[in-house]
C-alpha positions in Angstrom: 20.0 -13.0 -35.4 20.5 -13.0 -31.4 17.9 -12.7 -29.0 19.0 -10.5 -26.3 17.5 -10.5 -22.7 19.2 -7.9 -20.0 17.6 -8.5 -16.3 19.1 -7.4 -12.5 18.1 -3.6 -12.8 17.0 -1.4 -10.1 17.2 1.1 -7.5 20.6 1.2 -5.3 22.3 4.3 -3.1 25.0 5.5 -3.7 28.8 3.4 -3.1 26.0 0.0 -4.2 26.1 -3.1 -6.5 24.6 -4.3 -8.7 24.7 -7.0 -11.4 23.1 -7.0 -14.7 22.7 -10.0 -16.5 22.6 -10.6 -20.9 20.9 -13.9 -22.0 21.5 -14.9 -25.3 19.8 -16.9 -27.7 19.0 -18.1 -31.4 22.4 -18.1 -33.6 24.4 -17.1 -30.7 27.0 -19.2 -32.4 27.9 -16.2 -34.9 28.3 -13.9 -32.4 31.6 -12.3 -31.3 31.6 -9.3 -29.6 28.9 -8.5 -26.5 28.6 -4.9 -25.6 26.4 -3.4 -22.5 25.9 0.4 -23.2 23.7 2.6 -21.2 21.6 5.6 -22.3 20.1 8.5 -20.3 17.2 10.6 -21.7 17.9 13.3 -24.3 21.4 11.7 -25.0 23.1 9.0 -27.2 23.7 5.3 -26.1 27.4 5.0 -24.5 29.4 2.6 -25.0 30.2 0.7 -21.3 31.9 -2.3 -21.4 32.4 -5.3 -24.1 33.9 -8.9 -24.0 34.9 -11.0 -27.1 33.0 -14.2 -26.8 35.3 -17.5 -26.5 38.4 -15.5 -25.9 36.7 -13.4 -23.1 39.1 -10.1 -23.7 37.2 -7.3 -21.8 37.2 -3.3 -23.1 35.7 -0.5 -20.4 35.0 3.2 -20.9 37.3 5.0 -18.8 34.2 6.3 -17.1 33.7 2.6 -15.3 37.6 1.2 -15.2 38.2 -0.6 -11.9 34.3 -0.2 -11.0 32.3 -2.2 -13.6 33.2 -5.9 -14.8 31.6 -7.8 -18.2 32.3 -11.7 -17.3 30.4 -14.4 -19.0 29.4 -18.0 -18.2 30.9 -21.1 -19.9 28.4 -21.9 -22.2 29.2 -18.6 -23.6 25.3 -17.7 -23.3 25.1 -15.4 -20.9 27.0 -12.7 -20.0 27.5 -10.5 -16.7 27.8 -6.6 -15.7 29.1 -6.7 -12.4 29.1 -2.5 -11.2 30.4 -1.8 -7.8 30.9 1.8 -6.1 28.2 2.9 -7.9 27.4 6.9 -8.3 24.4 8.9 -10.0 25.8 9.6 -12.8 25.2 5.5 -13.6 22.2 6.2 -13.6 20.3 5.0 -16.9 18.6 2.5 -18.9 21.6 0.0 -19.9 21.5 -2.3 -23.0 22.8 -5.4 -24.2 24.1 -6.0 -27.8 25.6 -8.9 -30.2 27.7 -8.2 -33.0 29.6 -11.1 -35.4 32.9 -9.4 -35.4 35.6 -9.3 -32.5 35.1 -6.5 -30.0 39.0 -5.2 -31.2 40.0 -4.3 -34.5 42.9 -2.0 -34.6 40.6 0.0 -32.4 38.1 -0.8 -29.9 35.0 -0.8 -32.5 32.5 -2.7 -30.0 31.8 0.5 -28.1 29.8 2.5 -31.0 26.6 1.3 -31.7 26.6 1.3 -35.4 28.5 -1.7 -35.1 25.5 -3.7 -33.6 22.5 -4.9 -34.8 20.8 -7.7 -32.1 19.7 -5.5 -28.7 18.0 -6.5 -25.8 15.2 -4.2 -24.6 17.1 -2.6 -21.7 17.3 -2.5 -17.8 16.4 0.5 -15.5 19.5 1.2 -13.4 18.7 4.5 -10.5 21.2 5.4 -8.7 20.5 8.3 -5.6 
């Protein structure tokens, strides 16, 4: 299993930044596929943004194209949300997640969350 960490939450106006970060660790070396999702209360986790670990192909919701970038560092152990021109509808708790397969299969799997099972315990994101 991977040990997930999410940190860089917090309150921001309107048009702001801000940049979530993923730590990984334990068997990080079967893991594939890194997705962020972000889930408001009374509704289902959505799927945000994912990057295939090593190859570093990136997959965004059409709700955060050209606004939100997943990045990660070389040593492939932590990866990055960067979220600019931000609006309150990005406002929720967002969550990191490993999976072992690629991000891409025919389809872009990584954004459903049945396809997960390591998550990180979230990060508070308020927009106003």
């Amino acid at each position: 299993h991977v040990q997930l960490v999410e940190s860089g939450g917090g309150s921001v106006q309107a048009g702001g930044s801000l940049r979530l970060s993923c730590v990984a660790s334990g068997d990080t070396i079967y893991y594939n596929c890194l997705g962020w999702f972000r889930q408001t209360p009374g509704k289902g986790r959505e799927g945000v943004a994912t990057i295939n670990i090593g190859g570093g192909k990136t997959y965004y919701a059409d709700s955060v194209k050209g606004r939100f970038t997943v990045s990660q560092d070389s040593a492939k152990d932590t990866a990055t949300l960067q979220m600019n021109s931000l609006n309150v509808d990005d406002t929720a708790m967002y969550y990191c997640a490993a999976d072992g397969y690629s991000c891409y299969s025919g389809s872009w799997r990584g954004r459903y969350t049945h396809e997960y099972n390591d998550w990180g315990q979230g990060t508070q994101v308020t927009v106003s």
